[in-house]
N, C-alpha and C positions, 0 to 999 in steps of 0.2 A: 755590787762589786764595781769599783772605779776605773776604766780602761781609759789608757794614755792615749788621746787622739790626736792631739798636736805639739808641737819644738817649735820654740820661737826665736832665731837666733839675729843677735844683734852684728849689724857688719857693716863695712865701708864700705862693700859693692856685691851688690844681691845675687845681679845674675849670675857671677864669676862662678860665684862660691854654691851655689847652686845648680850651674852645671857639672861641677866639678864631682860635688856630691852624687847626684845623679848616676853618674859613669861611674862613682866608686861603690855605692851600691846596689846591689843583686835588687831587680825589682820597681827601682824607684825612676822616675822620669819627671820632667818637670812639667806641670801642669801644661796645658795648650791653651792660648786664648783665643776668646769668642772675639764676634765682633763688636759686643757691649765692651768688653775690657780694654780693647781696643782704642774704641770709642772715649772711656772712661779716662783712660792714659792721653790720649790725645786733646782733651778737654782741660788736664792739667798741663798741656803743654811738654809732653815726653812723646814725643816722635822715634826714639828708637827702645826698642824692647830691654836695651843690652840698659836702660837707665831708669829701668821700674824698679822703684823703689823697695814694692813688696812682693818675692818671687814664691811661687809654691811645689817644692816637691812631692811629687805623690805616689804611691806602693799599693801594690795588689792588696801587701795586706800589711798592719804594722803604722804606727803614727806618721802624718804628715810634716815635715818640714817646712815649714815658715820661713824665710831671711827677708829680713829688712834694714833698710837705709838707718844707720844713728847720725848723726852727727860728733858727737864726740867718739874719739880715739880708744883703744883697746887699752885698759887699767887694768894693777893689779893689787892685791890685798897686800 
């Protein structure tokens, strides 16, 4: 049986949208960072958290949330 472990969503700015989510739903929080990630962000030259690229919201229980950085703009069919 295949369980939905993660959403991957495409955005102009990870953290926003990410907290946003977060506080909108029952459960979910956005990941904490260590001080490898930390590390890792600071290596690519992102000194403030609010500019990481790829955020992760996370839930007791229920798939994970992804948002990341695109470069192009929101299209539609």
């Amino acid at each position: 049986m295949a369980v939905l472990a993660d959403i991957v969503i495409d955005c102009q700015h990870p953290a926003s949208l990410a907290r946003f989510w977060a506080d909108v739903l029952d459960s979910y929080q956005i990941a904490p960072y260590d001080d490898d990630e930390i590390a890792r962000l600071a290596a690519l030259g992102i000194t403030d958290l609010d500019d990481d690229p790829t955020v992760l919201v996370e839930a007791v229980a229920g798939p994970r949330l992804w948002f990341q950085k695109v470069p192009e703009s929101k299209s539609v069919k």
